[in-house]
C-alpha positions in Angstrom: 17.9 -32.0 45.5 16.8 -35.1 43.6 13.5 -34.8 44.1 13.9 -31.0 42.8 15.5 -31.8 39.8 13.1 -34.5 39.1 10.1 -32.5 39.7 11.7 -29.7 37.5 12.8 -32.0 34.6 8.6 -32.6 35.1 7.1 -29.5 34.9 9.6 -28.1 31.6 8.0 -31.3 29.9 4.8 -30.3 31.0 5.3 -26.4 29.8 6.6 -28.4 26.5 3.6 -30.5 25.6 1.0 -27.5 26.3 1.1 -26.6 22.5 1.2 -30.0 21.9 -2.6 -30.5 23.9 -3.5 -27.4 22.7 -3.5 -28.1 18.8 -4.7 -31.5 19.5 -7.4 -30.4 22.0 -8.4 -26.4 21.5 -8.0 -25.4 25.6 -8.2 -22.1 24.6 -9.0 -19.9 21.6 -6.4 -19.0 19.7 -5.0 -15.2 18.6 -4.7 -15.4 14.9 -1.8 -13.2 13.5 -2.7 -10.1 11.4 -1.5 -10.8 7.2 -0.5 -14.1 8.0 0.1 -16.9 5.3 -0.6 -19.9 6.7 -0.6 -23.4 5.6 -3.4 -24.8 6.4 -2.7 -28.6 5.2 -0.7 -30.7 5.5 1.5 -31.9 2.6 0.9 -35.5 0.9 3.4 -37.4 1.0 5.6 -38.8 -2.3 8.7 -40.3 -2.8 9.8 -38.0 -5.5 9.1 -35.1 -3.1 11.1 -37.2 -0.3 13.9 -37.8 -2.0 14.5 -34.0 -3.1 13.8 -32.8 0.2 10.4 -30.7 -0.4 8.2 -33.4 1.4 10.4 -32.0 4.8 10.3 -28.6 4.1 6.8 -28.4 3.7 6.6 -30.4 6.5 8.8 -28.6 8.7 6.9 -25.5 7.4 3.0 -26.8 8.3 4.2 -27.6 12.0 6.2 -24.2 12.4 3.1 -22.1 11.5 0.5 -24.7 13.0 1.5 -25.8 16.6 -0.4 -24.3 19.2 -1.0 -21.4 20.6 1.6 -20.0 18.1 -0.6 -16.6 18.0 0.1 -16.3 21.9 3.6 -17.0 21.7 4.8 -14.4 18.3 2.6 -11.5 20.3 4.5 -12.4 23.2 7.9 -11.8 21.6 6.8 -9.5 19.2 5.5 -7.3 22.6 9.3 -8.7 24.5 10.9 -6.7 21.4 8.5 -3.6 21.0 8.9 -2.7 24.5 12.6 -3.5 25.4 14.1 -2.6 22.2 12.1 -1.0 20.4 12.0 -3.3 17.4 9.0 -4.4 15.1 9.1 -7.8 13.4 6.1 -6.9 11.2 7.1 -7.3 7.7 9.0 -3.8 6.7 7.9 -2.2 9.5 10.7 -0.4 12.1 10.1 1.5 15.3 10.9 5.1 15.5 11.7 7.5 18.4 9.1 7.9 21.0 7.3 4.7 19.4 6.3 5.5 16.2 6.1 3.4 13.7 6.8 3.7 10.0 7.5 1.7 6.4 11.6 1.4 6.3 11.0 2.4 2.4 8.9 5.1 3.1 12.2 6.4 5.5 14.9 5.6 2.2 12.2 7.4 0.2 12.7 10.6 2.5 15.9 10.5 2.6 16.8 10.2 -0.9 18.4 6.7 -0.6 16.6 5.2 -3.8 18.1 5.0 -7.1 17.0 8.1 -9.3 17.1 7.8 -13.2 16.8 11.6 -14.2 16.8 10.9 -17.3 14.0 8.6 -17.6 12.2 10.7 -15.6 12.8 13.8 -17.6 11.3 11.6 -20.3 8.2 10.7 -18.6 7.6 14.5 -17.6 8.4 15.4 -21.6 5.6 12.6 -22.5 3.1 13.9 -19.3 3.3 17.3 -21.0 2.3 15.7 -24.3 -0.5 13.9 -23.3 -1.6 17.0 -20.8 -1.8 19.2 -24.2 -3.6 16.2 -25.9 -6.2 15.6 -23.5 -7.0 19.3 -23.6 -8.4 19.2 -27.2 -10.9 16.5 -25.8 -11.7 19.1 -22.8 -10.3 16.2 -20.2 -8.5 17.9 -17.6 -5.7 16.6 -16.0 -4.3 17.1 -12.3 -1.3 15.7 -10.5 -2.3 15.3 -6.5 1.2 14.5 -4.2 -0.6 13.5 -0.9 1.9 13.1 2.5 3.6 10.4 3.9 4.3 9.9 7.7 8.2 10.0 6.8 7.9 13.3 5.7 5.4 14.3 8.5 6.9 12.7 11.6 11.1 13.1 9.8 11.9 14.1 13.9 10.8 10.5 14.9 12.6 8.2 12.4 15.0 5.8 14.1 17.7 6.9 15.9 19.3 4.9 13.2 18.9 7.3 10.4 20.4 10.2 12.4 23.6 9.4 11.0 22.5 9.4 7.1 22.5 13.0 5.4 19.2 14.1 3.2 19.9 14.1 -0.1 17.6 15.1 -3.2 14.4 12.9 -3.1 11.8 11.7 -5.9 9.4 14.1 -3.9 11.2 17.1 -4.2 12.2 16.7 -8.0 9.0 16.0 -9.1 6.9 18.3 -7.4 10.0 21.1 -8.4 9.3 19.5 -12.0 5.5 20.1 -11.9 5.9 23.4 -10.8 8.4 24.7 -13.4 5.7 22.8 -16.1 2.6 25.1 -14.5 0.6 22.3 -14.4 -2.7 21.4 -12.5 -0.9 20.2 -9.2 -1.5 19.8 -5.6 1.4 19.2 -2.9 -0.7 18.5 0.0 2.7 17.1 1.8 4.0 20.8 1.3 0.7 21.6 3.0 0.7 18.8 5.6 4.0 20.2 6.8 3.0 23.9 7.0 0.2 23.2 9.2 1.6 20.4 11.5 2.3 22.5 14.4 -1.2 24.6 14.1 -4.0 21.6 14.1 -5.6 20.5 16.9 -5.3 17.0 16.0 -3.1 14.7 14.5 -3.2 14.6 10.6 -1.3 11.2 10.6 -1.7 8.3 13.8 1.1 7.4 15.2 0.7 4.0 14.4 -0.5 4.6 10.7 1.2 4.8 7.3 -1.6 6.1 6.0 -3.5 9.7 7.1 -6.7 9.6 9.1 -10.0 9.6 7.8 -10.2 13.7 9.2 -7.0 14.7 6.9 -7.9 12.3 4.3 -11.5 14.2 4.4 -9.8 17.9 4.0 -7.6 16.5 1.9 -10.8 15.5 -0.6 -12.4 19.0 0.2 -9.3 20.7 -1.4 -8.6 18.6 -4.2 -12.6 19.0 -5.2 -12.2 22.8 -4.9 -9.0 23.5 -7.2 -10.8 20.6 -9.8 -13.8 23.1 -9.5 -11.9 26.3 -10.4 -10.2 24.5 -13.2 -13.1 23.7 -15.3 -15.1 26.6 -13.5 -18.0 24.3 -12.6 -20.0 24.3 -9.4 -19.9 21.0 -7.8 -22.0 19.4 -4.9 -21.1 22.1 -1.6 -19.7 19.6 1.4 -21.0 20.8 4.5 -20.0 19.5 8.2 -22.7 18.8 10.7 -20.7 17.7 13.2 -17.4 16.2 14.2 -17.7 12.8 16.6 -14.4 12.4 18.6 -13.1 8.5 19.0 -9.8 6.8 18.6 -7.9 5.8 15.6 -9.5 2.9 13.9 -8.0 -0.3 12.9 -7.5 0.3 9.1 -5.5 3.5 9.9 -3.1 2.2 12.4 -2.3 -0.4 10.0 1.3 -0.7 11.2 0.0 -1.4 14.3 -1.7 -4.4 13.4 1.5 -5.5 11.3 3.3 -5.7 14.3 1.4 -8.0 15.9 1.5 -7.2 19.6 0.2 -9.1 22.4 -1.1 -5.6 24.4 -0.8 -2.7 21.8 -0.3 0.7 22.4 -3.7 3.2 22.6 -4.5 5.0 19.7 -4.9 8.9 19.9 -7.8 10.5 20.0 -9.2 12.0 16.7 -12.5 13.5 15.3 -14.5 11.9 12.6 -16.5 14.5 10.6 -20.2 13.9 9.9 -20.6 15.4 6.5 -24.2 16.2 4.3 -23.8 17.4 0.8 -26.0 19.7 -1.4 -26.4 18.3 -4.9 -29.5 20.5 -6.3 -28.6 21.7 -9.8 -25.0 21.0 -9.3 -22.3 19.6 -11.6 -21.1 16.0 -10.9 -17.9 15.4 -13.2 -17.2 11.9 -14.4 -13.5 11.0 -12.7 -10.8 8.9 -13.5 -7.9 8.2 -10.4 -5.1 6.8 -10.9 -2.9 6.1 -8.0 -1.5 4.6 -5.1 -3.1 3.0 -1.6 -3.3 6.5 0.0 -6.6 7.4 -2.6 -8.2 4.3 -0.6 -8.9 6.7 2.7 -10.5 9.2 0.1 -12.2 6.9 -1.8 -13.8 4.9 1.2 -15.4 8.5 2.4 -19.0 9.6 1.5 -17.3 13.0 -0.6 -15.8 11.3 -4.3 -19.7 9.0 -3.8 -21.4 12.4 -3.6 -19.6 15.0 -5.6 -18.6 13.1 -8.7 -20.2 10.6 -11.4 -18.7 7.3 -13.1 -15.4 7.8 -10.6 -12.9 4.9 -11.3 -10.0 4.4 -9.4 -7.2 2.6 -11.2 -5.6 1.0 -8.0 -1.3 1.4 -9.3 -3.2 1.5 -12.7 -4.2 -2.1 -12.1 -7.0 -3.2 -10.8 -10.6 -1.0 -11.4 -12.4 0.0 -8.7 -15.4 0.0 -7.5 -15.9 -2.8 -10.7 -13.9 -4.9 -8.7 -16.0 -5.1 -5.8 -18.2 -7.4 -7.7 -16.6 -8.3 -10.8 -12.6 -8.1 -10.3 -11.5 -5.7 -13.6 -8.1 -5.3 -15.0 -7.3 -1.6 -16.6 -5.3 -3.6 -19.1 -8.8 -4.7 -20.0 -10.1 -1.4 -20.7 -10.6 0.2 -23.7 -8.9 3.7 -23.7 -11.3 5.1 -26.5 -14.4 4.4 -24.8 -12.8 5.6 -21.7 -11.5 9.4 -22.7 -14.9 9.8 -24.5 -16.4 9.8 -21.3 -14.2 11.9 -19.2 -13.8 15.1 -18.0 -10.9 14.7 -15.3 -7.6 12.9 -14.9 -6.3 12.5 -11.6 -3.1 10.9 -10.8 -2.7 11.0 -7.2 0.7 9.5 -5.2 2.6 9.6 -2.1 5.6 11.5 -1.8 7.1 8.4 -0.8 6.2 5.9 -3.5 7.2 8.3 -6.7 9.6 5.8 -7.9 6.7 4.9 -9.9 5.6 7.6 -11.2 2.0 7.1 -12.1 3.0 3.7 -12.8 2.8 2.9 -16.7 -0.3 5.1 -17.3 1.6 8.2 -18.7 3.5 5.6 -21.4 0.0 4.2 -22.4 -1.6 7.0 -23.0 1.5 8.2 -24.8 1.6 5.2 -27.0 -2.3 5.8 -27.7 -2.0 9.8 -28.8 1.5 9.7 -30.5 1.0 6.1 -32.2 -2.9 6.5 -32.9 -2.7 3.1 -35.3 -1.8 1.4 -32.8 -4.2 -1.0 -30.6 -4.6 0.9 -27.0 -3.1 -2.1 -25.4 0.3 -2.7 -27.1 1.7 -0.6 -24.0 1.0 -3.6 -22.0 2.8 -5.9 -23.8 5.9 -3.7 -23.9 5.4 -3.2 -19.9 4.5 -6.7 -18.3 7.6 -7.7 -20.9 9.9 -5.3 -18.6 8.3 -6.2 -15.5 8.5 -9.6 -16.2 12.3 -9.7 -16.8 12.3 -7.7 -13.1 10.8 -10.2 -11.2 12.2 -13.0 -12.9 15.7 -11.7 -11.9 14.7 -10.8 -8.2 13.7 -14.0 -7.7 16.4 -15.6 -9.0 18.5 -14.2 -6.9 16.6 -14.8 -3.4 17.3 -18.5 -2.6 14.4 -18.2 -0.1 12.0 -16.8 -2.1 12.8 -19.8 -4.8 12.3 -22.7 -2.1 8.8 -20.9 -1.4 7.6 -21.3 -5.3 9.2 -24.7 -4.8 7.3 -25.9 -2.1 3.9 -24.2 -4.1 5.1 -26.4 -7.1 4.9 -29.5 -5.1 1.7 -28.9 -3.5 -0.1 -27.7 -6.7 1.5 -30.5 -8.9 2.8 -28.7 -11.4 6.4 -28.0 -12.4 8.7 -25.5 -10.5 9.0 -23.2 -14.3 5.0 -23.5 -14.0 5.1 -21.9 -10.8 7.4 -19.3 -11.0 5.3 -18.3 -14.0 2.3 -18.2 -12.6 3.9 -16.3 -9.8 5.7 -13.7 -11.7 2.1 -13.0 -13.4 0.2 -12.5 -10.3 2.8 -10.5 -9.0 2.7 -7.9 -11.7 -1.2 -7.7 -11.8 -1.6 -7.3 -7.8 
């Protein structure tokens, strides 16, 4: 008995020290974990930073997301939960019936759990029907796209959890009941989405997705490119298919997959891939403006907004300017809005029925500001809106004792105050 208690007490300090050889040695290759932050050095060490306690917590912070073979271990337990209790430790991310996974926002978002201001957003409609009138007189159409969300599309598989909560009136449903009433140019491809779910032959959202697949993503362009020719009544590019090629779900569409970091994920489902050719011989190519959310990235990643439109920008939560970005990173603040509308002929503010709490985030009160206050410099807006936001993410902060000890252990390791920090924190937070 001795000798089995001895040779026990052995091999657990054995099983101990193997992440011990294997960050000082490399035995083995490591899995990395998928949107990870990790600290990659070690913090110097000062007395100052001793004696408040930050040299330790950086410390204690470097080892935690440093020992080895830490990617093993996380996928293990991430897998242990998945499978035997169906829970996700990927930031946000929470396990629905027969597996699927989903946003919890996106879930509140359904079923009207976030706070709704009706009156500010009356006033934002009253202003988006001013500057819909004003872009008119400069022939600049304007069209408001609501694309699905897999909380709407898959509402039979939330949680179990939800069963219990009672719908009520959503941001979706008020604005696209809004838009209707206003006759404007508008698109509710969710309304769409849910009409033909049981009638397609392949899924229009993976499983494992918050995001649609490339296939919808494709008809959804197709559409969208046909009602913007019927509203100008211009003949654009024709989109044919040659050919659909039938493979799984790719990486970047079962995104929640790869949040959850598992050690054996589930399959992906099966789903074609169109092969598309496009006929641009003495046809129209409109010069585009999008505004909108991280559902326009599936659209714009396709070969249809490269083929069938000119000058396209897409104003990424009116942010950040793409395709400029891609090799010079552009800020729409930096813009200027005159040179811009002069050389338009469409507005497109496209957003999930699930992330309508920002309604086409700030770009409605600029151009506002810039028809109803002409002597003003296009970029005042700005200054009124970082101000707000500013205020916001000061006071979340604040109050998140966690998220306060982060910016202080930043401070410490860029030398520079803890006020410095949290600025420069607040500031990429509202620009990213």
């Amino acid at each position: 008995m001795d000798k089995l208690k001895k040779y026990s007490y052995l091999a657990l300090i054995l099983v101990l020290l193997i992440p011990v050889a294997q960050r000082l040695f490399k035995l083995t290759a490591e899995i990395p974990l998928n949107l990870e932050t990790k600290t990659d050095y070690y913090p110097d060490f000062h007395f100052s930073t001793w004696f408040k306690g930050e040299y330790q917590a950086q410390s204690e912070e470097f080892i935690n997301k440093n020992f080895g073979l830490r990617g093993h271990l996380v996928r293990f337990l991430n897998q242990m939960d998945f499978d035997l209790f169906s829970k996700s430790n990927g930031y946000q991310v929470v396990v629905g019936k027969d597996k699927h996974l989903f946003f919890n926002y996106n879930i509140e978002s359904y079923l009207g759990m976030n706070h709704m201001n009706r009156d500010s957003m009356e006033q934002v409609m009253q202003k988006t029907a001013v500057v819909i009138d004003s872009l008119k007189n400069r022939n600049i159409e304007f069209l408001f796209v609501i694309v699905p969300s897999n909380a709407f599309y898959y509402s039979d598989k939330l949680p179990a959890a939800y069963d219990r909560i009672t719908p009520r009136e959503n941001q979706y449903t008020w604005y696209s009941r809004k838009a209707t009433a206003m006759k404007m140019n508008f698109i509710d491809f969710n309304k769409w989405f849910l009409e033909m779910k049981d009638t397609v032959s392949y899924p229009l959202f993976p499983k494992y997705g918050t995001h649609y697949t490339y296939y919808s993503a494709c008809m959804v362009a197709d559409s969208m490119v046909r009602y913007m020719e019927k509203m100008k009544g211009l003949d654009f590019p024709d989109i044919h298919v040659d050919s659909l090629v039938i493979e799984p779900v790719r990486p970047l569409e079962s995104d929640l997959r790869e949040l959850a970091n598992l050690w054996d994920p589930p399959d992906n489902e099966i789903i074609p891939w169109p092969i598309l050719s496009f006929d641009t011989a003495g046809k129209t190519r409109p010069r585009v403006l999008v505004v909108g959310d991280s559902f326009y990235w599936p659209v714009s990643n396709q070969l249809i907004p490269q083929n069938v439109f000119t000058d396209l920008d897409y104003w990424f939560y009116n942010t950040t300017v793409w395709p400029a970005s891609f090799t010079n990173y552009t800020l729409s603040r930096d813009i200027n809005l005159t040179d811009k509308l002069n050389n338009l002929d469409y507005i497109v503010i496209y957003s999930s029925a699930s992330l309508l709490g920002n309604y086409m985030y700030g770009f409605i009160d600029r151009l506002y500001d810039y028809f109803c206050n002409p002597q003003k410099y296009d970029r005042d807006y700005f200054s009124k809106y970082k101000a707000q936001n500013y205020v916001k993410w000061l006071q979340a902060i604040l109050a998140d004792h966690e998220w306060q000890m982060q910016i202080r252990k930043k401070a410490a390791a860029n030398k520079v105050s803890y006020h410095k920090q949290l600025h420069k924190d607040i500031i990429w937070i509202m620009w990213h």
